[in-house]
N, C-alpha and C positions, 0 to 999 in steps of 0.2 A: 503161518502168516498169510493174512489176503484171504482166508477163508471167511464164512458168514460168522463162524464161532469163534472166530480170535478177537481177543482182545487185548491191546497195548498196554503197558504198562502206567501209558497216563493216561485212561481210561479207566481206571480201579478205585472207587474207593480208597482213601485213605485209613477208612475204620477194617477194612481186609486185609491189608497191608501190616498194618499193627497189630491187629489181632494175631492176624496170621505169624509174623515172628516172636509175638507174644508164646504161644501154644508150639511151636515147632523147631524155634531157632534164635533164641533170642542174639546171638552174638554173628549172625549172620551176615555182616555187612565188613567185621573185620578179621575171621577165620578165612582159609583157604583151602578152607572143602571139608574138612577134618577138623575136632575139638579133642583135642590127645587128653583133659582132664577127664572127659567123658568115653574115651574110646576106651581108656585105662580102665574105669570105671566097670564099662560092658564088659570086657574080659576078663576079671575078676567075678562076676557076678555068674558067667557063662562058665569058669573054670569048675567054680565052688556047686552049680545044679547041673553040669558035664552036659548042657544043651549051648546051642548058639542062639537061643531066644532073645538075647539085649545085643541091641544094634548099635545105638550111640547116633542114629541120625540127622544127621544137617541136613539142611533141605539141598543141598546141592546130592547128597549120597541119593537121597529119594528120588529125586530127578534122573541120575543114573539107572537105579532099578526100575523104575517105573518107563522109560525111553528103552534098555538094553538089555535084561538081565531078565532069569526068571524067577519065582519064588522060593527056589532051593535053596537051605541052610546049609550051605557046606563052608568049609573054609576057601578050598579052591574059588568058589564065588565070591567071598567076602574079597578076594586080592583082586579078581575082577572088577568088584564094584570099588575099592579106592584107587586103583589104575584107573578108570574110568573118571573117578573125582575129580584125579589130578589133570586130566585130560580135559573135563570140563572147565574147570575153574584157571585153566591157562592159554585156552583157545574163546570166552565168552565173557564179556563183563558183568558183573555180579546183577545188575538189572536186568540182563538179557537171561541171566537163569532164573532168575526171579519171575520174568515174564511167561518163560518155557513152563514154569512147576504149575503156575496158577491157570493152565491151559493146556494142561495133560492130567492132575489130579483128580481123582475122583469123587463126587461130593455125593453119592448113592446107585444105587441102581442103574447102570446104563448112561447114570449122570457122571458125563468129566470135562472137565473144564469151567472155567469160574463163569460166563457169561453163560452156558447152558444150566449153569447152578442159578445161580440169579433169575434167569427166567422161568426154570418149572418151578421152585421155591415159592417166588415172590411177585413173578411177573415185572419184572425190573432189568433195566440196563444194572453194569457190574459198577457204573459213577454213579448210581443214585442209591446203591445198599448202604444203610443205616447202622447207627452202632451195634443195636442189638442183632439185627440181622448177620453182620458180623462175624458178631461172637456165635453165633451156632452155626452158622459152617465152618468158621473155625474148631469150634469144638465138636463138630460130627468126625472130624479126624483122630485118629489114622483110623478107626473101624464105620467106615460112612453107611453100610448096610444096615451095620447095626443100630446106630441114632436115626438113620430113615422113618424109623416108629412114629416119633412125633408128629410127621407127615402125616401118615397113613391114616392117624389117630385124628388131626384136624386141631391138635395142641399140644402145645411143652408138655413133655411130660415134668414129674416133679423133678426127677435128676438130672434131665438137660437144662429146666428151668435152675435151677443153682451151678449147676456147670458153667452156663452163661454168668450167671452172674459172679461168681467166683473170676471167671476171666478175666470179664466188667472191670472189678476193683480190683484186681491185680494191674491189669493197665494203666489204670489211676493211677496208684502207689509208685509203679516203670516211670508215671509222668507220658505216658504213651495217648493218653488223650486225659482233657481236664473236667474238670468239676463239670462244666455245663451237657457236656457229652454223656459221662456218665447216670446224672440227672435225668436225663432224656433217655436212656437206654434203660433204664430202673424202669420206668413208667412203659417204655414200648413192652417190658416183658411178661408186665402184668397184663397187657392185651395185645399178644402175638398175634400176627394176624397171616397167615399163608396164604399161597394165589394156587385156585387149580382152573384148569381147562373147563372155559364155559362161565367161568367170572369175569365181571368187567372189569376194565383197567384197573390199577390200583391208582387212588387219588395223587396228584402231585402232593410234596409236603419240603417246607425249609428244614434241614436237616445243623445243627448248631457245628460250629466251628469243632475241630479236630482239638485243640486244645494244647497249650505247651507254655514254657516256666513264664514268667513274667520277664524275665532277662536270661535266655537262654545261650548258652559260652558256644556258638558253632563251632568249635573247634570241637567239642565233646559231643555234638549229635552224629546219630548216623546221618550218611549220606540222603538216602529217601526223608527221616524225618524234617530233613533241614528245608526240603518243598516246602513244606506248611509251617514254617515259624513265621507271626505276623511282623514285616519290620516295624 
């Protein structure tokens, strides 16, 4: 924090925010650190192919690995990284790890952190990324090196272009952003447009409301969604 590359949590996009727990953590506002249906899950799956390849990651575990830990699959690690969970998730409030992940992960090459994604991507502040924009840094995760292509390429390719969009109308359906959002992220993806060094700015543009029920029960939102319900 206080550096040129940090950036606050209310400085984000709200389409990164949802996308982002869309694709990595959907129940991450009311677990604590740990999803036991899911961890259950990975151990079982890791039992039966005798590797530790399924993780079961929350974004709080990720955070631990990515900040403390290194990329060895042992089990000794594994009780590091949810000693570690527990430790996060009881010394930080769930925004502040929220804000921690999306300012230590890596969205390519050399690229980590969301405001330095935003800028080599798009040429943009991380408050002015757009739905679709989004959704493909959302979905260059967990393997960012390997969606980098797109980039390099100068366009979607066709399986990031339906990864997006697959995302897109899954968020829909979550209620994670509405009709008009979506709309507008259909059309941004049939003309993706990237920023690299030596182009000019990218144009200002009003970007449509985040989107949510017509009568939404606050009691049933998560915390961050409840930011953006219009009263």
């Amino acid at each position: 924090p206080g550096t040129d590359r940090w950036v606050s949590i209310g400085l984000v996009s709200p389409y990164v925010i949802e996308a982002l727990l869309t694709t990595e953590d959907g129940k991450f506002w009311r677990h604590a650190g740990v999803t036991l249906p899911e961890v259950r899950r990975a151990i079982e799956l890791n039992l039966t192919k005798g590797t530790l390849s399924h993780g079961a990651s929350t974004i709080t575990m990720q955070l631990a690995k990515n900040l403390f830990l290194t990329s060895e699959r042992t089990v000794a690690r594994k009780l590091q990284e949810l000693f570690l969970v527990w430790y996060l998730e009881q010394k930080l409030e769930k925004e502040q790890i929220l804000e921690l992940y999306l300012n230590v992960i890596e969205y390519g090459p050399g690229v980590y952190g969301l405001r330095s994604a935003a800028a080599y991507y798009f040429g943009r502040e991380p408050s002015e990324l757009s739905p679709a924009e989004a959704a493909y840094l959302a979905c260059m995760l967990p393997s960012p090196k390997r969606y980098h292509v797109s980039y390099e390429r100068g366009a979607l390719s066709r399986g990031m272009k339906n990864r997006s969009l697959r995302l897109l109308e899954h968020m829909a359906k979550r209620e994670r952003i509405g009709a008009e959002a979506l709309a507008y992220a259909v059309a941004e993806l049939d003309d993706f447009q990237f920023w690299y060094p030596g182009d000019p700015p990218p144009p200002s543009r009003e970007l449509p409301p985040l989107g949510a029920p017509e009568e939404p029960d606050p009691e049933a939102l998560d915390p961050y969604e409840a930011l953006f319900v219009s009263p």
